[in-house]
C-alpha positions as CSV (number, residue, x, y, z in Angstrom):
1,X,12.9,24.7,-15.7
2,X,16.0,22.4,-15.3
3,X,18.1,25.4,-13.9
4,X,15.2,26.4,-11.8
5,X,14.9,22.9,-10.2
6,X,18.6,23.0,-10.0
7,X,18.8,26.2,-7.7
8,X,16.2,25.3,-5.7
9,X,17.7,22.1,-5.0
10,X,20.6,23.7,-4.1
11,X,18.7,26.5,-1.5
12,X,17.1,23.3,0.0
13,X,20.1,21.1,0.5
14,X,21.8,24.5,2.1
15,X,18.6,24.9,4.3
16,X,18.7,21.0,5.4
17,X,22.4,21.7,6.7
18,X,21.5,24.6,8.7
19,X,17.8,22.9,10.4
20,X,20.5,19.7,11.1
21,X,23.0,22.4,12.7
22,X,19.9,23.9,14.6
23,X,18.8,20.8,16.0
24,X,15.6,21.1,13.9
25,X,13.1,18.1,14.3
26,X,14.3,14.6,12.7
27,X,10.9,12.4,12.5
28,X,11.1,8.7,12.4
29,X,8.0,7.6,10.0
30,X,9.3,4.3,10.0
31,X,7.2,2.1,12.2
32,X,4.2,3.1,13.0
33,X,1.5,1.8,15.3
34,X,-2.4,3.2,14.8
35,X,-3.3,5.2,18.2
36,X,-6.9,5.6,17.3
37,X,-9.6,3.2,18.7
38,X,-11.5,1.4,15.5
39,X,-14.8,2.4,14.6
40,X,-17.5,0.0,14.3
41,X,-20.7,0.5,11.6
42,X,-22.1,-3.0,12.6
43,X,-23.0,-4.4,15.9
44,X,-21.3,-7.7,17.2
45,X,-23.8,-9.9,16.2
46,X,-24.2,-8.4,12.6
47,X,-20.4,-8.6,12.3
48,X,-21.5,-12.6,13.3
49,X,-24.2,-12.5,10.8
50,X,-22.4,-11.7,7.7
51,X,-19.3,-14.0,9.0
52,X,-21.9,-17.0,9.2
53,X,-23.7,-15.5,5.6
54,X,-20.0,-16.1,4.3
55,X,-19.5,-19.1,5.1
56,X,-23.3,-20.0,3.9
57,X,-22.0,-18.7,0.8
58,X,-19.1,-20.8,0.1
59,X,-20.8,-23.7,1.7
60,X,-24.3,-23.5,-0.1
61,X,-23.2,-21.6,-3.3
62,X,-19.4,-22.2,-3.8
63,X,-17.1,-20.4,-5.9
64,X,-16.0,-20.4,-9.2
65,X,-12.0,-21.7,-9.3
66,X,-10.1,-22.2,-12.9
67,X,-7.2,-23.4,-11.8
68,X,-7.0,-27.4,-11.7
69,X,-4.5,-27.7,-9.3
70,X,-6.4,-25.2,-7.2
71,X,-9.6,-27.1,-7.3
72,X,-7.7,-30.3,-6.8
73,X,-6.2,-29.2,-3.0
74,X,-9.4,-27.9,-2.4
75,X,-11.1,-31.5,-3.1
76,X,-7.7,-33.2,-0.9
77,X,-8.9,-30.5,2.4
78,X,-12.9,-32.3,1.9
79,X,-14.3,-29.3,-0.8
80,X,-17.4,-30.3,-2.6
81,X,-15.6,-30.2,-6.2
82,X,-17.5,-30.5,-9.9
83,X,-15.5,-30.6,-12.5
84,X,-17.7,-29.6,-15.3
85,X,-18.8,-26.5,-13.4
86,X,-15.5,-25.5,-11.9
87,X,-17.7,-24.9,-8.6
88,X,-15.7,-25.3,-5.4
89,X,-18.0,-25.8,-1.7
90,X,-15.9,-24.8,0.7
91,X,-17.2,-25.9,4.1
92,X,-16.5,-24.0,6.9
93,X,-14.7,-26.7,8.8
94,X,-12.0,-25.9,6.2
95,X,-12.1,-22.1,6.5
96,X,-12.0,-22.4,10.8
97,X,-8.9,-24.1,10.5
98,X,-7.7,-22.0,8.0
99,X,-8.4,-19.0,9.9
100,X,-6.3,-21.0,13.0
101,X,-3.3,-21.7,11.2
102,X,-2.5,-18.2,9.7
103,X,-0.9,-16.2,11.2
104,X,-1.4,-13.2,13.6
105,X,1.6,-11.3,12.8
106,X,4.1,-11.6,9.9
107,X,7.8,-10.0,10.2
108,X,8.5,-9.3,6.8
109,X,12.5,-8.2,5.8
110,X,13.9,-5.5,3.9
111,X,16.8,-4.8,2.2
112,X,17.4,-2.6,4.9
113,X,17.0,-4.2,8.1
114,X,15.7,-0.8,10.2
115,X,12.9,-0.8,7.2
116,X,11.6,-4.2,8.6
117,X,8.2,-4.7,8.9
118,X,5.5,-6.3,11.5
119,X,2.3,-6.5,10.1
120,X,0.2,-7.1,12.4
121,X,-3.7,-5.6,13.8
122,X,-2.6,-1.9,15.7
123,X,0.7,-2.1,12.5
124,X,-0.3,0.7,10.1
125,X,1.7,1.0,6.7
126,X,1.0,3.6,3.3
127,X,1.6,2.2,0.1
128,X,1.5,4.4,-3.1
129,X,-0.7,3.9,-5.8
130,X,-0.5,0.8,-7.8
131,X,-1.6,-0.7,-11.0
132,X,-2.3,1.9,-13.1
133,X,-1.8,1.7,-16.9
134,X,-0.9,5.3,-16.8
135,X,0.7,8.1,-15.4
136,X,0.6,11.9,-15.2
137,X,2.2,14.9,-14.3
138,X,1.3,18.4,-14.9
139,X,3.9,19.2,-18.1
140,X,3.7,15.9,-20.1
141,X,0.2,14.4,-19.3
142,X,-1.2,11.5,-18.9
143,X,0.6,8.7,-20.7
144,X,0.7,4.8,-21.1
145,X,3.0,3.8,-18.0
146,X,6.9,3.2,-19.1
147,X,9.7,1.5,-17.3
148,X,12.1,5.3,-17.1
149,X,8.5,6.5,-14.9
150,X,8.2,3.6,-12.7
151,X,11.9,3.8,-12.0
152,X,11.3,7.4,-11.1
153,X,8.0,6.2,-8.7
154,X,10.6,3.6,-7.2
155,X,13.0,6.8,-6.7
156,X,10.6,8.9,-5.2
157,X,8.6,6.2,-2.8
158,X,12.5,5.4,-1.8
159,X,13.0,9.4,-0.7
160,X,10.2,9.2,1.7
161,X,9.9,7.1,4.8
162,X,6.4,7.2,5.1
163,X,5.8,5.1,2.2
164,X,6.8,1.6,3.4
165,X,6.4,-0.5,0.7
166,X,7.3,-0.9,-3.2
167,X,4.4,-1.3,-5.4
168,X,3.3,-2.0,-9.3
169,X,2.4,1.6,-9.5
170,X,2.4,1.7,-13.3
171,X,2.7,-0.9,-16.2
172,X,5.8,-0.6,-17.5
173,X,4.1,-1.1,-21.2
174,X,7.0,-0.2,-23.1
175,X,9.0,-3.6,-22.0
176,X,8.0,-7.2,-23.5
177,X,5.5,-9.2,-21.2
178,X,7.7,-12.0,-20.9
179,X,10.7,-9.5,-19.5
180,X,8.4,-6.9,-18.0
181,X,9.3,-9.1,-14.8
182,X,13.3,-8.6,-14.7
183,X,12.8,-4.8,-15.4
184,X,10.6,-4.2,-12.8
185,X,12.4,-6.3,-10.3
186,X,15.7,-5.0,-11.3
187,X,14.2,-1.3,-10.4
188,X,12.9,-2.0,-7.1
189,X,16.2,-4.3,-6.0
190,X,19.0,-2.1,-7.1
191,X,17.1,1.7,-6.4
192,X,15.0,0.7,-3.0
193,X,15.7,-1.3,-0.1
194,X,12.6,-1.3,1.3
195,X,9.7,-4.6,0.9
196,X,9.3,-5.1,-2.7
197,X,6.5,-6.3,-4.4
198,X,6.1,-9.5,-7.1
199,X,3.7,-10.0,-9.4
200,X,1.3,-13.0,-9.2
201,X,1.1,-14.3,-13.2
202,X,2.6,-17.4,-13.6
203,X,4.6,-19.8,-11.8
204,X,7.4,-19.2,-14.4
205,X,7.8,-15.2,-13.8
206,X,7.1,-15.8,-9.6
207,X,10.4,-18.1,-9.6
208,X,12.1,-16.0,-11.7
209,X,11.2,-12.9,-9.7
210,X,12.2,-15.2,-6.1
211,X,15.5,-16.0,-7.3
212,X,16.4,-12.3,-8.3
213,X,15.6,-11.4,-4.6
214,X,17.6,-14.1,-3.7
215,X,20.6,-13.0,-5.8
216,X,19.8,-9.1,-4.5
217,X,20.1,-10.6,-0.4
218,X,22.5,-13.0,-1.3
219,X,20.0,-15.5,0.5
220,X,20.8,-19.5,0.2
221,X,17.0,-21.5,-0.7
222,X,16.4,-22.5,3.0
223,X,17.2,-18.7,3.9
224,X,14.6,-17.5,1.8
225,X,12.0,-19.5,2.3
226,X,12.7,-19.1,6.3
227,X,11.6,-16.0,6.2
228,X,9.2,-13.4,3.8
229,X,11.2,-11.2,1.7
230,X,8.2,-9.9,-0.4
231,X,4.5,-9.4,-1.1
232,X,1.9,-9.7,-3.8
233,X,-1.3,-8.7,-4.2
234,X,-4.4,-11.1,-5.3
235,X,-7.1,-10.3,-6.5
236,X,-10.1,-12.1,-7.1
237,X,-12.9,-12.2,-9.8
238,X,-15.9,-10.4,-8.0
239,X,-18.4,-11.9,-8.1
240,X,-17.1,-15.4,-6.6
241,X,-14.4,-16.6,-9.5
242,X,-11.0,-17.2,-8.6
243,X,-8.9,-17.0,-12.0
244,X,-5.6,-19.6,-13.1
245,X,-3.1,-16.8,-12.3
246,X,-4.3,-15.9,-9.2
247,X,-5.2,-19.0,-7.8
248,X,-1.3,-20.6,-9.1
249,X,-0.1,-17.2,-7.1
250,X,-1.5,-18.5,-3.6
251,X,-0.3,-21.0,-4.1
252,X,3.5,-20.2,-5.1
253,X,3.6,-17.7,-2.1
254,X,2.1,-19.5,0.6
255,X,4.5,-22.6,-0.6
256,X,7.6,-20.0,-0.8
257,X,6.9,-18.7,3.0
258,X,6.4,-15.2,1.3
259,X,2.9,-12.9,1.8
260,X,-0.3,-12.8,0.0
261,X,-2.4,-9.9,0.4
262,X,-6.1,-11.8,-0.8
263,X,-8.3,-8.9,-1.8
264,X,-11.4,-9.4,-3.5
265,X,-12.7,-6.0,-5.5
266,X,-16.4,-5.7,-4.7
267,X,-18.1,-2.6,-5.8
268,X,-21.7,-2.3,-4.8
269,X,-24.1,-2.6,-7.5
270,X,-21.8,-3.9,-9.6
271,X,-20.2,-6.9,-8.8
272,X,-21.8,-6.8,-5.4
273,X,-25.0,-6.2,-3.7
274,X,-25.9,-2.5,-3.6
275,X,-25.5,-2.7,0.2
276,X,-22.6,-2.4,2.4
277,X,-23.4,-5.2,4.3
278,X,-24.1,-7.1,1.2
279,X,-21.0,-6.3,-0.5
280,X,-18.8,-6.9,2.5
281,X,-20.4,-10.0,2.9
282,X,-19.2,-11.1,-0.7
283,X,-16.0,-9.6,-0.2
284,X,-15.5,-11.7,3.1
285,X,-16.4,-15.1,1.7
286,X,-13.9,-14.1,-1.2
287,X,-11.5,-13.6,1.3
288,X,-11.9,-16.2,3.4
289,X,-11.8,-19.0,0.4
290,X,-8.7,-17.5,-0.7
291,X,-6.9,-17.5,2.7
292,X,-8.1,-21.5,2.7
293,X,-6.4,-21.9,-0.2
294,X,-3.0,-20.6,1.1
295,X,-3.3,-22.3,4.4
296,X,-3.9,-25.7,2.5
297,X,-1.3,-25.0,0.4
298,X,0.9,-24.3,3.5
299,X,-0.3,-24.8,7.2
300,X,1.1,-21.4,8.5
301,X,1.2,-19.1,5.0
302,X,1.1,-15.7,5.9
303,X,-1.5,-13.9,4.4
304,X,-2.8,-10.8,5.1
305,X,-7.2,-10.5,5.1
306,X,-7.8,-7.8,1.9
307,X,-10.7,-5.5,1.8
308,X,-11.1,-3.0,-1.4
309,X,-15.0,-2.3,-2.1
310,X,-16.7,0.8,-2.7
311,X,-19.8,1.9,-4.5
312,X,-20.4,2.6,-8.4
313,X,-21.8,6.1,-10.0
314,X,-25.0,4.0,-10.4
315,X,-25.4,6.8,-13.2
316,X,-22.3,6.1,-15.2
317,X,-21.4,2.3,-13.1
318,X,-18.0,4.1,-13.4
319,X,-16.2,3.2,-9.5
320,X,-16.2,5.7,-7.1
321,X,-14.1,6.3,-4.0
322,X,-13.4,8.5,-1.0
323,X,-17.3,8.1,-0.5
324,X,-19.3,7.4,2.5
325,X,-20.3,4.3,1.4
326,X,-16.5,3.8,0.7
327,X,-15.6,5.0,4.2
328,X,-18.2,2.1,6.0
329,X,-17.2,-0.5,3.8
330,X,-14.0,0.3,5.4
331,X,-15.4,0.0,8.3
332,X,-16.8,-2.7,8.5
333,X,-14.2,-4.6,7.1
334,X,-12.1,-3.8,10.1
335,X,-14.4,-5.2,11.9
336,X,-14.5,-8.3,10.1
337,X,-10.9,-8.4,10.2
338,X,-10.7,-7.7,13.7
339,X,-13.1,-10.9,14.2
340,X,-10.4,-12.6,12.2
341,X,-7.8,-11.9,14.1
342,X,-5.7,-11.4,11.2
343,X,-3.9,-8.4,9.7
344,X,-5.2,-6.6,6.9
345,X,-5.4,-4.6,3.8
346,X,-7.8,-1.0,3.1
347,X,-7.6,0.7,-0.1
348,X,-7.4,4.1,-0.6
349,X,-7.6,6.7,-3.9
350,X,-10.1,8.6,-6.1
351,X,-12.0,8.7,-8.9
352,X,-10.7,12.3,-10.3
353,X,-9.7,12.8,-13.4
354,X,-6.5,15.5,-12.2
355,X,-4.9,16.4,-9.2
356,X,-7.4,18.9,-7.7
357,X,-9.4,19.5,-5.2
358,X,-12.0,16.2,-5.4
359,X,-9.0,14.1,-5.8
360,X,-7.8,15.6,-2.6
361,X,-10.6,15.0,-0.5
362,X,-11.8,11.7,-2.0
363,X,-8.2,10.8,-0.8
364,X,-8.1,11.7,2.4
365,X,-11.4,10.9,3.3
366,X,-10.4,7.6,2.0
367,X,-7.6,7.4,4.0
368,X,-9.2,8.6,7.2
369,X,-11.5,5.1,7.1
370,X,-8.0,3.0,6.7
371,X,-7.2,4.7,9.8
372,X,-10.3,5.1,11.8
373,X,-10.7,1.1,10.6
374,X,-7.3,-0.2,12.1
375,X,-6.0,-1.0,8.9
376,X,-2.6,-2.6,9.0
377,X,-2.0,-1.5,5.5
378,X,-3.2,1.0,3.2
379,X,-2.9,0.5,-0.7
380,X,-3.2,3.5,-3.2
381,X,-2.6,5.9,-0.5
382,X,-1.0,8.5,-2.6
383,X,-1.0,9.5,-6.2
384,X,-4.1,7.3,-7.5
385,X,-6.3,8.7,-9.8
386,X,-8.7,7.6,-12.1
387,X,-10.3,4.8,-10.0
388,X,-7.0,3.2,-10.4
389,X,-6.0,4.5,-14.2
390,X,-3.2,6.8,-13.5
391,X,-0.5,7.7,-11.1
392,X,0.1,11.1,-10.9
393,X,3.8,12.3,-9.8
394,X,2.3,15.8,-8.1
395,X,-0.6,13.8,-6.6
396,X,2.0,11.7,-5.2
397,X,4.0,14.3,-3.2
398,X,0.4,16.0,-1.8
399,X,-0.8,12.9,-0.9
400,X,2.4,12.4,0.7
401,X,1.6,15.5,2.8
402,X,-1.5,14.1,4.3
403,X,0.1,10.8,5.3
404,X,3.1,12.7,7.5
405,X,0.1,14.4,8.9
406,X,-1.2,10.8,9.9
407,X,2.2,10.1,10.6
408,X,2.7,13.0,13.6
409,X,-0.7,12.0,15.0
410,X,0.8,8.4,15.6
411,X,3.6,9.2,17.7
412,X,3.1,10.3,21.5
413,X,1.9,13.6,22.3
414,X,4.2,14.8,25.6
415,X,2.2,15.4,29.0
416,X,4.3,15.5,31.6
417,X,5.0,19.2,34.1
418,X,7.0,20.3,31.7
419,X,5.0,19.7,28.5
420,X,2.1,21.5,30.4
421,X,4.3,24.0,31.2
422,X,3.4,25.9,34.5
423,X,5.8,28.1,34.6
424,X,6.1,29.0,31.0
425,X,2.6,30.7,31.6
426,X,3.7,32.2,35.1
427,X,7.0,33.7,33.0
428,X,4.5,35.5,30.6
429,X,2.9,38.4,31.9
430,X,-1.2,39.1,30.7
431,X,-1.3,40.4,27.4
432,X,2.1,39.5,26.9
433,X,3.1,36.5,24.4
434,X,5.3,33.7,24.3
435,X,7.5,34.0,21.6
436,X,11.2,34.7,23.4
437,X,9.6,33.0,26.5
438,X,12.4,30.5,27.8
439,X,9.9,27.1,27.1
440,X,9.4,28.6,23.5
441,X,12.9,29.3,22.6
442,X,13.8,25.5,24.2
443,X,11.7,24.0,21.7
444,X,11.0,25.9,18.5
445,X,12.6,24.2,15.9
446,X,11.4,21.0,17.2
447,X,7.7,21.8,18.1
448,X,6.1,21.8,15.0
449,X,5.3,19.4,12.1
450,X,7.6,21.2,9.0
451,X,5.3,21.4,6.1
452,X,5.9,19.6,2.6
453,X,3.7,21.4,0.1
454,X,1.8,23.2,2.0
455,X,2.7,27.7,2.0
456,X,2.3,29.2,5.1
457,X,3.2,32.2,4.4
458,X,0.9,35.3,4.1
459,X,-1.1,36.2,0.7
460,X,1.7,39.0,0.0
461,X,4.9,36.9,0.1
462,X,2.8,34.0,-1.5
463,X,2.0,35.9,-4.5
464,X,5.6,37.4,-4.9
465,X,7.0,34.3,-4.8
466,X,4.9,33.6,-7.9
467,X,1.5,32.6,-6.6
468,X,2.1,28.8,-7.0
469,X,-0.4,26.0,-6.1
470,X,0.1,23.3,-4.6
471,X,0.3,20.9,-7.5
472,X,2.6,23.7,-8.9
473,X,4.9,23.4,-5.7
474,X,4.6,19.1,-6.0
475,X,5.8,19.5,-9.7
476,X,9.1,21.1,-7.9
477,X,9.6,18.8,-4.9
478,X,9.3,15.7,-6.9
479,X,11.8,17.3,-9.6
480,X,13.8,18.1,-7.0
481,X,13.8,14.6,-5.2
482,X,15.0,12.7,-8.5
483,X,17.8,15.4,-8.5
484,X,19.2,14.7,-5.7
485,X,18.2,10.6,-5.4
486,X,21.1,8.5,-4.3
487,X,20.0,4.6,-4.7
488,X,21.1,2.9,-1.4
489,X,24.7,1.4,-1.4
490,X,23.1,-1.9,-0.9
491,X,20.6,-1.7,-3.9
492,X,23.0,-0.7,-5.8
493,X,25.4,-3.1,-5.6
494,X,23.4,-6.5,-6.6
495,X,23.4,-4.7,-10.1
496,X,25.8,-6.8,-11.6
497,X,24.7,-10.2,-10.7
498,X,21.0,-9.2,-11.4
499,X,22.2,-8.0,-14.8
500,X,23.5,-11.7,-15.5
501,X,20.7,-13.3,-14.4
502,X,18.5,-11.1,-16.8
503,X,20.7,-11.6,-19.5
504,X,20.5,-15.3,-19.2
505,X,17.0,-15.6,-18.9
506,X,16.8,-13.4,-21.5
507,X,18.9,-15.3,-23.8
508,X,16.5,-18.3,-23.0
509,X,13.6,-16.5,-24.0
510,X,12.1,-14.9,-20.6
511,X,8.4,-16.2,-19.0
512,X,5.4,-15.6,-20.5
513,X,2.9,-14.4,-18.2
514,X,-0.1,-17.1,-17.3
515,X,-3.8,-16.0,-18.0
């Protein structure tokens, strides 16, 4: 197999040198803005009606918030706070002024400054799939997540433009809790340079993971605060419970200048209402108290509005996704995003158990809400399985597929005289066709979208070439990828002062994580 990937490797790098000598097409996935107009599923005044019901709820019913330091800026900003109950009434004074001090577009900085990103409504980013405790692939199986396959995820995500962002795709189970941090860290700062990710759990492991970036960028304190150099996810405790971790991590990131994506996980029927409008209307006054909380924090946090809910098998309560009730959640989360004003997270993914057909389609279908929605950014976009359990390497690469597809759909589609191409249709006589026609032979290695996975070729050549499947062609391309991965000179060399700093935390003991 190793020889195989190998020659193949070699046929590919020999058949990239001769489409770069041809001219063949170079596309920039980099920056991406949505061209599709956002579908509603509500009216305006229902998008009103569960903006107001939000607010009701944090007003009338409050929300649960564990964190004492939390509750306390809360109480400082005029929250209704009780102690004994933990119960935070938010009123929605504080959340409109919230809502006015965030803001409407974030410039975030990569390693690599041409992998910048605006995040911003119209913005539209992929991220792989994150959080898994496992991962897959189609020779060893599925597996607890390890630190030598998320260093491979970071490899792969690195190879491919369309995936803008690193993620926690896996738990790297096989490295102590209290240095889990530095490993992971070290991965994405000396193999990546695009927007890494840190992990909310613990003011301890946040500054430890802040001043490794700062070591990677070689950035003084008032540099890095200036501007955001990273992300992190928070989630909170559907139904209406904020937890210590999460709450201490809006709180780090909003004072460190760096962005909180705030993203309740509402599944209808399970830790929502059965509806749509009932679980978006959870999700949104989740939202919302958890973007107050940054903004008090820090007038001017950047935060990003996060939507994840779906629907439950009410047969199993096992999550489901790629649905339609997925797909109008969606939605109508844009909407509420759009009557924000703020950017804003989808999620993506399936519930299947391989990479097959169901996963596929649960996927895209998934992915087509992010983008009918507006989404600025899309989480679990490729390789998620499970509901969230695994990561699958093949999935990864076909998913991949789909989002260049998405990709070429957002970038201009030519329409000028010589796009529509008069006299390339006088040149061909009837019944004639256009192959050697001079506007053909102008543009045919540029024309068309090259494929990834997907064989075009006819049933005979396919089945002498060995009748592979897809998943059977992904197993190859990702092989081949980690093959031929070179880490970016940048990345690589902040090893050596990131090493030091891990040793001497290390030495000291690490940071535990904070539940």
């Amino acid at each position: 197999m190793i020889d195989e990937v190998a020659r193949e490797s070699r046929r590919e790098r020999r058949r990239a040198r001769g489409s770069e000598a041809a001219g063949h097409r170079k596309p920039d996935y980099r920056t991406l803005r949505n061209p599709f107009l956002p579908q509603p599923v509500f009216s305006d005044d229902q998008v009103a009606a569960i903006h107001d019901t939000a607010l009701r709820v944090l007003e009338e019913l409050g929300i649960k918030v564990l964190l004492a330091e939390a509750r306390e800026l809360y109480r400082a900003a005029g929250a209704i706070v009780d102690e004994d109950t933990q119960m935070v009434r938010i009123g929605r004074d504080i959340v409109t002024a919230a809502l006015a001090s965030a803001p409407r577009s974030i410039h975030a900085l990569a390693g690599d400054r041409s992998r910048d990103l605006v995040l911003e409504l119209g913005a539209l980013s992929f991220l792989a799939g994150s959080g898994a405790p496992n991962v897959t692939d189609i020779e060893r199986g599925r597996r607890p997540g390890n630190l030598a396959d998320f260093e491979n995820l970071v490899r792969i995500v690195q190879s491919f433009d369309v995936l803008h962002m690193i993620g926690p795709f896996i738990e790297a189970q096989d490295v102590e809790n209290r240095f889990r941090h530095y490993a992971v860290n070290r991965a994405q700062l000396t193999l990546s340079d695009k927007l890494p990710f840190v992990y909310a759990r613990g003011t301890p492991q946040v500054e430890d993971s802040f001043e490794m970036l700062r070591l990677a960028r070689g950035l003084s304190d008032d540099a890095f605060l200036s501007n955001v150099h990273c992300y992190t996810v928070i989630n909170s405790n559907s139904p209406r419970q904020l937890d210590i971790p999460m709450a201490q991590g809006i709180i780090d990131f909003a004072r460190a200048g760096q962005v909180s994506i705030i993203t309740p996980f509402c599944l209808a029927g399970a830790m929502a209402p059965i509806t749509v409008a009932g679980a978006l209307t959870l999700q949104h006054a989740e939202a919302l108290a958890g973007l107050a909380l940054a903004q008090i924090s820090r007038a001017g946090a950047p935060v990003v509005y996060g939507s994840f809910s779906s629907n439950v098998d009410m047969k199993s309560g096992a999550p489901a996704f790629g649905t339609p009730e997925h797909v109008k959640a969606t939605l109508g989360a844009g909407q509420l995003a759009r009557f924000t004003g703020l950017p804003w997270r989808s999620g993506g993914g399936s519930a299947a158990n391989i990479s097959d057909v169901q996963a596929a389609h649960e996927t895209q279908f998934s992915l087509w809400g992010t983008v009918l929605a507006g989404a600025t950014v899309c989480i679990h976009a490729a390789g998620w399985l499970e509901g969230g359990l695994s990561v699958s390497f093949e999935k990864l690469i076909t998913d991949i597929e789909a989002l260049q597809t998405i990709a070429e759909l957002c970038t201009a589609v030519p329409g000028d005289a010589d796009a529509i191409g008069f006299d390339a249709i006088a040149e061909v006589q009837p019944g004639g066709h256009f192959f050697a026609a001079q506007h053909t032979m102008a543009r045919y290695r540029t024309a068309f979208y090259e494929p990834l996975v997907a064989d075009l070729s006819n049933f005979g050549s396919w089945s002498e070439a060995g009748s592979r499947t897809a998943t059977e062609r992904a197993n190859g391309i990702w092989k081949r990828r980690l093959t031929e991965f070179e880490a970016p000179a940048s990345a690589v060399a902040c090893g050596e002062i990131l090493d030091a700093f891990i040793a001497r935390r290390t030495e000291q003991g690490g940071a535990e994580p904070v539940s």
